[in-house]
Steps between C-alpha positions, in 0.01 A plus 500: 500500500573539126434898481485816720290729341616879405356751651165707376383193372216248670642243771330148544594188672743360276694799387515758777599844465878622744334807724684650810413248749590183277242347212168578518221190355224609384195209503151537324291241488131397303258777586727605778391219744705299744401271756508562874798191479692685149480846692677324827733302289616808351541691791681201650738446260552908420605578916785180409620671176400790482535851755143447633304748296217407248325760314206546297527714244279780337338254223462209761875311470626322774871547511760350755816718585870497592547114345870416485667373192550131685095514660307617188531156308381331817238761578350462088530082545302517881223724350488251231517208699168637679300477247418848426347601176756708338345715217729547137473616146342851495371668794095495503367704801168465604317664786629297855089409587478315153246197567399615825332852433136458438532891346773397216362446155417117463741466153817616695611148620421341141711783310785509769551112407412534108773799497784270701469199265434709198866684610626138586439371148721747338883564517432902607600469850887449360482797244303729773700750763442383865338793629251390211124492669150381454289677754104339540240760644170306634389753674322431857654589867903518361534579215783555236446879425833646577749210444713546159471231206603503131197361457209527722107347468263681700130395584294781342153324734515232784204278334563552124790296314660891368854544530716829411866415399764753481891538466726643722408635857260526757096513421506875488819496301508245249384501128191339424535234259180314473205417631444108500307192665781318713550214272594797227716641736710219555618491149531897484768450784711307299430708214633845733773226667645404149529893413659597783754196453552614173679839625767295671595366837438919682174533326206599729083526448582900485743488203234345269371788281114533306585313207660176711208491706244546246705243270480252843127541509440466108326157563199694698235681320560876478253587753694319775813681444594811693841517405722840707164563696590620895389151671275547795200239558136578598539246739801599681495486886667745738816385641363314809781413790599153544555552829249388786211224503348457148157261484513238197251216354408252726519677795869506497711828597795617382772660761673771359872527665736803348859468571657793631682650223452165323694328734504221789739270653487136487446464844180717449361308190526138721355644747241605308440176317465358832274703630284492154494148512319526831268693324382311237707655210485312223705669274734821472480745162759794450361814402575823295571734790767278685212272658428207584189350542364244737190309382341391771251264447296535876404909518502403905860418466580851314563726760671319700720466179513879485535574812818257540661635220473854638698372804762415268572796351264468156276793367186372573282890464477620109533809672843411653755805446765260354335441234503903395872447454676277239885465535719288297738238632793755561800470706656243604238237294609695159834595367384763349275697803684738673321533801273274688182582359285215748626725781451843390129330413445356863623827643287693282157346628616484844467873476229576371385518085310821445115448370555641195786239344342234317828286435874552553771336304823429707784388232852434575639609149401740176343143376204566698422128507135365675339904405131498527235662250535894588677513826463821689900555594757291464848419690742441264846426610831602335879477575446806729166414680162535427280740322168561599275549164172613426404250257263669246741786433845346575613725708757439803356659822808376691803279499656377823709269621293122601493557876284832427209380262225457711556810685571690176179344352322678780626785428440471101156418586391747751632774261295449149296331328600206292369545149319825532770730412789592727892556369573415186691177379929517616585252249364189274292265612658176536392195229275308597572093461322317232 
């Protein structure tokens, strides 16, 4: 293994990134697909060099922890070995049903492609930052709303060829750029790609101001250009859960599995594969939302498929209280969490959530890595313990010691009101991670 990756930056297969519990691998692959085979091979190989945990992340990553200095070299080179499809270059995400969602806009496979090669042909990928993203918005069941890209293409209508690209953020928060036909878009990409390479190796989508994004789209007529406009698109679908039995074209369904707290062990994900080979799977697809899903190609076959995966300890219900709570790695996985946030997560729905919490974000440090949109309260941990936060004002409710969270949560909880007024703010709000 040539390089370990520094921390705060993005982890793959061949350079890992040094956490608390050893090197953590990060693997994406084409349109976030893996075979039934790939997704055993690399939770075979992961349970011989790794600790046993896999995780999918927020934006749909598989990562592999706790690899040893010796094992990750012969972890990347088995992974390899199988066969799997290993995406590179810049990061293009695309909704995880792309192909198989009769809902989607028909263009969205043509301009996923046509944006990889076009990216392919130039040199940008080496002059771009890695956390550097395209992010491709068909529309239909899952779709792209709420994940972050420096550049994003929306679908403004499912049957017309009409596609809103912006710069820097989600659809509600980016800047509208231009509106374009997809084969336009493609070459605006590069266009908004070359200008944010142009501000150096930390430039971001965000950082580009009117004139560099009006200058990017100087090519279009003027009427196309909606250069520092608030990007939101006409056709932009709710945030739907991934989670639970999704129908697709052909009669084919989609199993939506959630791991809890976005993660398993490997002894969970072969057990899995075995079972989902029983039941016709024919592929797996990671998912924005730490899912996976199972496309099942016999809808007979699907809940057997769902309700197997319940036995082993997957979220299976979009109405599952795990899901209402988002923690970070913490301690011991991360150096840098003081507390073990998976715990003080587990604990917390094991006693109840109240009704009126949307999300909670459980993070081991002042970081506040994995935070959702607009958390209701927060646990954020510190050299002393934990504070409880109200997340919309900032302030601390409470700060105790790890072993008293959940019961001090209770406490918080039953007491006020998150976000509707209460005691003021005790101190800053920590920064959130970029």
């Amino acid at each position: 293994m040539s390089e370990i990756m520094r921390r705060n930056a993005c982890p793959s297969l061949a350079v890992p990134m040094q956490t608390g519990d050893g090197l953590l691998a990060r693997i994406n692959t084409w349109r976030g697909t893996l075979s039934p085979a790939h997704l055993a091979s690399v939770a075979t190989s992961a349970s011989r060099h790794g600790s046993g945990i896999i995780e999918i992340t927020r934006r749909g990553s598989l990562q592999v922890r706790g690899l040893t200095c010796d094992g990750a070299e012969p972890f990347m080179a088995e992974v390899l070995e199988s066969g799997l499809d290993i995406r590179s270059g810049v990061p293009v995400d695309v909704g995880p049903l792309i192909g198989r969602d009769s809902s989607e806009n028909a263009a969205t496979e043509e301009l996923y492609y046509g944006v990889v090669e076009a990216i392919g042909q130039t040199d940008i990928g080496t002059r771009l930052g890695p956390k550097v993203s395209v992010v491709i918005d068909g529309g239909g069941i899952l779709g792209m709303a709420d994940v972050i890209g420096d550049v994003r293409l929306t679908s403004l209508q499912p049957d017309r060829d009409v596609w809103q690209v912006a710069v820097g953020g989600t659809a509600s928060s980016a800047r509208l750029a231009a509106t374009v036909e997809w084969r336009e878009a493609i070459r605006l990409v590069i266009e908004l790609l070359g200008s944010i390479a142009a501000l150096g190796r930390s430039g971001r989508g965000k950082m580009l101001d009117e004139n560099q994004i009006s200058a990017a789209c100087g090519h279009l007529p003027p009427h196309r250009q909606h250069a520092s406009e608030k990007g939101h698109s006409s056709f932009s679908n709710q945030a739907t859960s991934p989670i639970g039995r999704i129908a697709l074209k052909e009669g084919s369904v989609a199993v939506g599995l959630g791991l809890p707290f976005g993660q398993a062990t490997t002894n969970q994900i072969i057990r899995l594969v075995q079972i989902a080979e029983m039941s016709m799977v024919s592929e797996f697809r990671m998912a924005p939302g730490c899912a996976l899903l199972s496309i099942c190609d016999s809808p007979d076959r699907a809940e057997d498929l769902h309700t197997a995966a319940s036995h082993l300890g997957f979220v299976v219900d979009p109405d599952d209280p795990r899901l209402r709570v988002v923690a970070c790695a913490g301690a011991p996985l991360c150096g840098s969490g003081t507390f073990n946030t998976k715990a003080v997560a587990a604990e917390l729905v094991a006693q109840g959530l109240p009704a009126d919490v949307d999300t909670i974000h459980v993070s081991g440090c002042a970081k506040r890595c994995a935070e959702p949109p607009s958390p209701t309260v927060s646990l954020i941990g510190d050299a002393e313990g934990v504070n409880i936060i109200e997340a919309r004002s900032g302030g601390i409710r409470d700060h105790v010691a790890e072993r008293e969270v959940a019961a001090a949560f209770q406490r918080v909880m039953s007491g006020h009101k998150m976000g509707r007024g209460g005691a003021p703010a005790t101190r800053q709000r920590h920064g959130t991670q970029a």
